[in-house]
PLY file of the C-alpha trace (Angstrom):
ply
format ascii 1.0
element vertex 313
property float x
property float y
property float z
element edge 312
property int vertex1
property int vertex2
end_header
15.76 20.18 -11.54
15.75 21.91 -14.95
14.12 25.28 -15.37
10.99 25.62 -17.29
11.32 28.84 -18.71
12.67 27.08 -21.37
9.82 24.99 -22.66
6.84 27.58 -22.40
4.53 28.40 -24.92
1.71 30.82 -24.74
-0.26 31.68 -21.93
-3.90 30.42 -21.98
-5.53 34.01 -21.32
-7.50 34.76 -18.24
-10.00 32.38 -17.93
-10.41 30.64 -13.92
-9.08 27.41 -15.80
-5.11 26.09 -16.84
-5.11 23.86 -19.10
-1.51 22.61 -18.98
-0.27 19.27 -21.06
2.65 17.37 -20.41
4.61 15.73 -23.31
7.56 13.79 -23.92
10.51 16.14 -25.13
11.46 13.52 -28.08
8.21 12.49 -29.61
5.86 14.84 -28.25
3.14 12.63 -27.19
1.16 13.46 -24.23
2.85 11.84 -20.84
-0.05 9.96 -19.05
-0.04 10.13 -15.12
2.39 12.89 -15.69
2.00 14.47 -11.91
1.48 18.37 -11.12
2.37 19.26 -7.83
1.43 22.41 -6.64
2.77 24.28 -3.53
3.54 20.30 -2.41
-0.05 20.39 -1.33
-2.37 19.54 -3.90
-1.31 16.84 -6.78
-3.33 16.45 -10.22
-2.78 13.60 -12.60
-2.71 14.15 -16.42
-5.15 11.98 -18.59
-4.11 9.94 -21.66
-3.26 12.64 -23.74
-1.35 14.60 -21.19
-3.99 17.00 -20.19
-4.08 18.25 -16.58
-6.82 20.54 -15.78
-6.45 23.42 -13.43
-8.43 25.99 -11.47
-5.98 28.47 -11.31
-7.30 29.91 -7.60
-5.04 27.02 -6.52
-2.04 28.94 -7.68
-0.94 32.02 -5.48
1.59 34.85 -6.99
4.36 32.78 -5.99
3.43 29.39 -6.48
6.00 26.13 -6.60
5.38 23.85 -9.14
6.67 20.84 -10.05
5.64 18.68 -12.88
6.90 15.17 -13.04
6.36 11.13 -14.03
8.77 8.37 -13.66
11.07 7.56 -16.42
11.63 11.34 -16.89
13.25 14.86 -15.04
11.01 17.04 -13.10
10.66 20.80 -14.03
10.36 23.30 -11.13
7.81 26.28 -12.41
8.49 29.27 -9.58
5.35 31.90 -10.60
5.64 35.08 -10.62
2.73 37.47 -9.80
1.09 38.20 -13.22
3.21 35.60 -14.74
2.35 33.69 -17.59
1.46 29.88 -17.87
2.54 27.38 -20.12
-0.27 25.35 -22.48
2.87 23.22 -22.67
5.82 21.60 -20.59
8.39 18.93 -22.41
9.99 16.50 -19.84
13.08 14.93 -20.75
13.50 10.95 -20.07
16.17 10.41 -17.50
19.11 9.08 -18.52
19.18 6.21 -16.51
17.82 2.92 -17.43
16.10 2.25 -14.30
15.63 -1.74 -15.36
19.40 -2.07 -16.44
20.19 -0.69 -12.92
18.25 -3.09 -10.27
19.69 -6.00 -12.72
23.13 -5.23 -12.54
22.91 -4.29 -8.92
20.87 -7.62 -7.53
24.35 -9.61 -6.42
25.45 -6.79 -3.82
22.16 -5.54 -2.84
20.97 -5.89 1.01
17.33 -5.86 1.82
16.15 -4.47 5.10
12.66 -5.65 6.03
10.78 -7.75 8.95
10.92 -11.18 9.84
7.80 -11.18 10.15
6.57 -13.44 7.64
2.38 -13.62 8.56
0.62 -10.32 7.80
-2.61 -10.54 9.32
-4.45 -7.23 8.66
-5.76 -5.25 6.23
-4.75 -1.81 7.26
-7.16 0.69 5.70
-6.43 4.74 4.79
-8.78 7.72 4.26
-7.96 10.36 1.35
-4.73 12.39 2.51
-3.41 9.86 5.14
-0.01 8.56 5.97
1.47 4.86 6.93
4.96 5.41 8.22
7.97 2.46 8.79
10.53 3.26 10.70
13.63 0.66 9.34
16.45 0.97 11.21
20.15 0.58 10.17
21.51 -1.95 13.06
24.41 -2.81 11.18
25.54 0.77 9.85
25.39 -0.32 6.61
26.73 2.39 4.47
25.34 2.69 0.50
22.17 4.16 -1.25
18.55 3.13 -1.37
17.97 1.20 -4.59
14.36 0.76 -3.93
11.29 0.69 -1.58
8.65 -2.59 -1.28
5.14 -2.40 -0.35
2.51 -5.60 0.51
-0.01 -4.89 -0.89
-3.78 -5.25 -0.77
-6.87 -5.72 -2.50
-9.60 -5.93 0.36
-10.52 -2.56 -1.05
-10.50 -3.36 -4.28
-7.94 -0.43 -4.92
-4.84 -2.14 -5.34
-4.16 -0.29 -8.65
-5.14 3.49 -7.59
-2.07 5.90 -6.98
-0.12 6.90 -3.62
2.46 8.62 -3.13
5.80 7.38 -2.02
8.29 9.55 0.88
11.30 8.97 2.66
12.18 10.54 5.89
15.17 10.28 7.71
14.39 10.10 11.47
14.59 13.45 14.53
17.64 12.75 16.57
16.30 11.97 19.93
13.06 11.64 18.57
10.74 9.22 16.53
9.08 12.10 14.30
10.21 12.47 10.85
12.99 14.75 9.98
14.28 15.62 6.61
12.50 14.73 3.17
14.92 12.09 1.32
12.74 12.07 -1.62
12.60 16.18 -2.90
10.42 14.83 -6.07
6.52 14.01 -5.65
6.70 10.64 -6.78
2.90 9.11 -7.39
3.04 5.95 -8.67
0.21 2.80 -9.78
0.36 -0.58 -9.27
-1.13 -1.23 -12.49
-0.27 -4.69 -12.47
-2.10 -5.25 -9.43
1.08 -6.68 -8.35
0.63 -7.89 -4.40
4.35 -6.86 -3.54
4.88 -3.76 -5.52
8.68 -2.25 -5.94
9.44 1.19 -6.72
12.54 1.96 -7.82
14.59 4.42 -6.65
18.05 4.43 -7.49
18.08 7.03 -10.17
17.45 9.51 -6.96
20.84 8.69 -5.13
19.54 8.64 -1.75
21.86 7.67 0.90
21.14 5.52 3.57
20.71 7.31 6.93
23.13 6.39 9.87
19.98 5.65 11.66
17.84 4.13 9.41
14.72 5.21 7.15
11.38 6.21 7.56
9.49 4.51 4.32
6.04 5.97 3.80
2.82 4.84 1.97
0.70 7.98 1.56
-2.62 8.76 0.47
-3.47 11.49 -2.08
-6.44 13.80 -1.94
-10.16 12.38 -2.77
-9.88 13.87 -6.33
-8.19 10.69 -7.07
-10.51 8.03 -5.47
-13.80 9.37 -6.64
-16.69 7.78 -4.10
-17.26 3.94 -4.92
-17.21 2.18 -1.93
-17.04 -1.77 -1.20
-18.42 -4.00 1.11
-15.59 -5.05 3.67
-15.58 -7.68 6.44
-12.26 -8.85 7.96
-13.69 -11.96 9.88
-12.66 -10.86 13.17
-15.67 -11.63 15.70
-17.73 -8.42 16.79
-16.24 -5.64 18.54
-12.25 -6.81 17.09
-13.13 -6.70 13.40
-14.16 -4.30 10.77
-17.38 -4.56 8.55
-19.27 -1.92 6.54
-18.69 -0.28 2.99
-15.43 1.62 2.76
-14.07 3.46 0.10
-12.15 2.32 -2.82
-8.62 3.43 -1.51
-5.31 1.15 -1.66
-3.85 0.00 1.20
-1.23 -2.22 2.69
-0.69 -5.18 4.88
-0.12 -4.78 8.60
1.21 -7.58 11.66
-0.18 -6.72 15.07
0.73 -7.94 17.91
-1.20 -6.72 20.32
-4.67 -6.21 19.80
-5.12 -3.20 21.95
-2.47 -2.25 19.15
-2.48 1.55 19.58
0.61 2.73 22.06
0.88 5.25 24.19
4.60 6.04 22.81
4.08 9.22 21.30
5.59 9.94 24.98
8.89 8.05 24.16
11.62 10.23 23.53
12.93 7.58 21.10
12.86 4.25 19.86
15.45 2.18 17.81
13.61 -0.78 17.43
11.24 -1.10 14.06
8.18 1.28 15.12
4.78 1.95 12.93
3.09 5.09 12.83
-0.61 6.39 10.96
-1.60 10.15 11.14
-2.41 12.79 8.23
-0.34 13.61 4.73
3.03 14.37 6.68
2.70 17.66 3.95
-0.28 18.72 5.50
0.25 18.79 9.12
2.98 20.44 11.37
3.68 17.83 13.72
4.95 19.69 16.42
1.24 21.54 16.92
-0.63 18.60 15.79
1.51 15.80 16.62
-1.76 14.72 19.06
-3.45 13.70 15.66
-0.72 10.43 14.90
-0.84 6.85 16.26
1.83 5.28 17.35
1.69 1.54 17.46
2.48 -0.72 19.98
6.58 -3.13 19.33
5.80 -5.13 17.09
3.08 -3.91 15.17
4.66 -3.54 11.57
3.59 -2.78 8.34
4.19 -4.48 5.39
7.01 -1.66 3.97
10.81 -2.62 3.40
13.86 -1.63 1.63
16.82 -2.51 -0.14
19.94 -0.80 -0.30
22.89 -0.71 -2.72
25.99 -0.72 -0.39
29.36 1.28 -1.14
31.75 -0.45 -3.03
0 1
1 2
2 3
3 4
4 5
5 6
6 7
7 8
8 9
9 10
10 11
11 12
12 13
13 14
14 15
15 16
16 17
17 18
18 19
19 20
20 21
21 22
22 23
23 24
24 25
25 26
26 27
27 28
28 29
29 30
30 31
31 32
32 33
33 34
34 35
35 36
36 37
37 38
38 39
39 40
40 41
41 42
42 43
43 44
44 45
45 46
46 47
47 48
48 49
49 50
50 51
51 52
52 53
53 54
54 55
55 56
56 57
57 58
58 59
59 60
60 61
61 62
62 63
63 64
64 65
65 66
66 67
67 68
68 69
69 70
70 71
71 72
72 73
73 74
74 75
75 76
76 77
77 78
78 79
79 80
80 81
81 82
82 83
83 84
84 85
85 86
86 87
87 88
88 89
89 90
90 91
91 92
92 93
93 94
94 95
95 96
96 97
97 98
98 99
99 100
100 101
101 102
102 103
103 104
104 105
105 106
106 107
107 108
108 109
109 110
110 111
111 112
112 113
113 114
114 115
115 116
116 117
117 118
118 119
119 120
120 121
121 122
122 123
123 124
124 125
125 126
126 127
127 128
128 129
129 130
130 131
131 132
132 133
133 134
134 135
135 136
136 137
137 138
138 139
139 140
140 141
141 142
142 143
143 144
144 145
145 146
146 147
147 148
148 149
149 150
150 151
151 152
152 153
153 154
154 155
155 156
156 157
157 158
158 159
159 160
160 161
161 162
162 163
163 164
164 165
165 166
166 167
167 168
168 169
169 170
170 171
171 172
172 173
173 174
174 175
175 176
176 177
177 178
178 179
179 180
180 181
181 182
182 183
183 184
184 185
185 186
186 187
187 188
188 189
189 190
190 191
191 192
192 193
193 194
194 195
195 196
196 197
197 198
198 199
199 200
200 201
201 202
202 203
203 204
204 205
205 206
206 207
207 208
208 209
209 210
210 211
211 212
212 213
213 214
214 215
215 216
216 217
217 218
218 219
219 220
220 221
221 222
222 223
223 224
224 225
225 226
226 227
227 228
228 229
229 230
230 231
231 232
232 233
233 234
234 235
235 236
236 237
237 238
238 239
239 240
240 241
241 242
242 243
243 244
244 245
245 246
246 247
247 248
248 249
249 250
250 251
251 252
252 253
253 254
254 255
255 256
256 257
257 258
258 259
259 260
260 261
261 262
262 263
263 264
264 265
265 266
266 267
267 268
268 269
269 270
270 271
271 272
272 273
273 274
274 275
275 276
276 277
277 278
278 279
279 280
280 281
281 282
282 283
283 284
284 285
285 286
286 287
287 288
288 289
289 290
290 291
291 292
292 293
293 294
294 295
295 296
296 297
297 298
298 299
299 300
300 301
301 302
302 303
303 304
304 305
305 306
306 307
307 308
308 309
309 310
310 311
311 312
């Protein structure tokens, strides 16, 4: 992180609104989908010239914030009470060529992911909900995460909105989440509409847990979805299916293989097989009061999340 006391300018006055805009430290232009994160509960996206809006009742006396967008190094803004906020924040581009990097690394990389090759569902999310892998390490493979794959979908007709990506390393004993691998609030698009969408992570340095992973595809608040909905029918006959008008939110692929497909494992101590899980934003709930809130699905339901790792040399 880099301190932003450095690249303030004046404060906007005391109206209820921040207007904050994000540009690039070399040629000033405005950053669009530059992220603010605030309090790692509530993330706004900037517009094409950089602009993020604020009401500034979202910001306590002692608010966290972290401004960020791929390509470039987050700033951490700790507020004081009565402090002053920027109009403006420069980011810096990382120095890392994150496209020079997965092409030099492809020979020795490993990729950790299913063998299961038939995804048959199209698992759907609310605003603010969580899909969680857990990808274990079987063959304590030793080496960093270069990057994280999701299957995508379009049933939605969402493929190309924003979620936000997380890595958890997994309780000991357990099959809850742990420890946050990821510290920056990465939000990305598939702009592409790309149906297997990689995110690159390499530039982040995460080791690979002795365990394994927990790879996340999570949700962002409705602010980013608006209210369009689609028509939706899976084809499954009455009573197995899904049909009705959902909203426009992205998704990703799913295998079941047990159609009762929800488990009653939230019981198991702990599991070291490949496990699936769906509950709330994992920033939003304390799982050990509302742990009664996730699903845990039955072996062998997996979703369509993998891996790949860069192993020590």
């Amino acid at each position: 992180m880099i301190s932003a006391s450095r690249v303030f300018s004046q404060d906007v006055g005391d109206s209820a609104v921040w207007h904050l805009r994000v540009i690039d430290s070399v040629t000033n232009k405005g950053i669009e989908k530059a992220t603010l994160n605030i309090n790692n509960e509530k993330h706004l996206i900037a517009d094409v010239n950089g602009v993020i809006i604020v009401n500034k009742k979202w910001i306590n006396p002692k608010a966290i914030l972290n401004i960020s967008c791929v390509g470039y190094k987050p700033v951490l803004l700790k507020q004081t009470e009565n402090g002053p906020l920027p109009s403006i924040i420069k980011l810096s581009a990382s120095m890392i060529d994150l496209q020079e990097v997965s092409v030099s690394a492809l020979n020795s990389q490993i990729k950790f992911e299913s063998e299961i090759k038939s995804y048959d569902y199209h698992r759907t999310l609310d605003p603010d909900d969580s899909f969680l892998q857990f990808i274990p390490n079987n063959n304590n493979v030793k080496g960093t995460i270069a990057s994280i794959e999701y299957l995508m979908h379009d049933a939605t007709q969402a493929i190309e909105k924003p979620f936000r990506v997380r890595l958890y390393s997994k309780s000991k004993g357990s099959i809850k989440p742990d420890r946050e691998l990821l510290e920056d609030s990465l939000i990305v698009y598939n702009t592409e509409k790309k149906k297997i969408f990689s995110v690159d992570l390499l530039k982040y340095n995460i080791p690979l847990p002795e365990d394994g992973v927990i790879a996340v595809f999570e949700t962002l608040d409705e602010s980013f979805y608006g209210t369009d909905s689609v028509w939706y029918n899976d084809g499954r006959r009455r009573g197995y299916g899904l049909r009705g008008y959902l909203r426009k939110i992205p998704g990703v692929d799913m295998h079941i293989t047990k159609k009762g497909f929800m488990a009653d494992s939230q019981k198991l101590v702990d599991r070291a097989d490949p496990f699936s899980m769906c509950g709330p934003s994992v920033s939003k709930v304390n799982l050990e009061e509302r742990w009664y809130q996730w699903y845990v699905f039955t072996e062998g339901t997996t979703f369509g999340i993998s891996i790949t790792v860069r192993p020590d040399e």
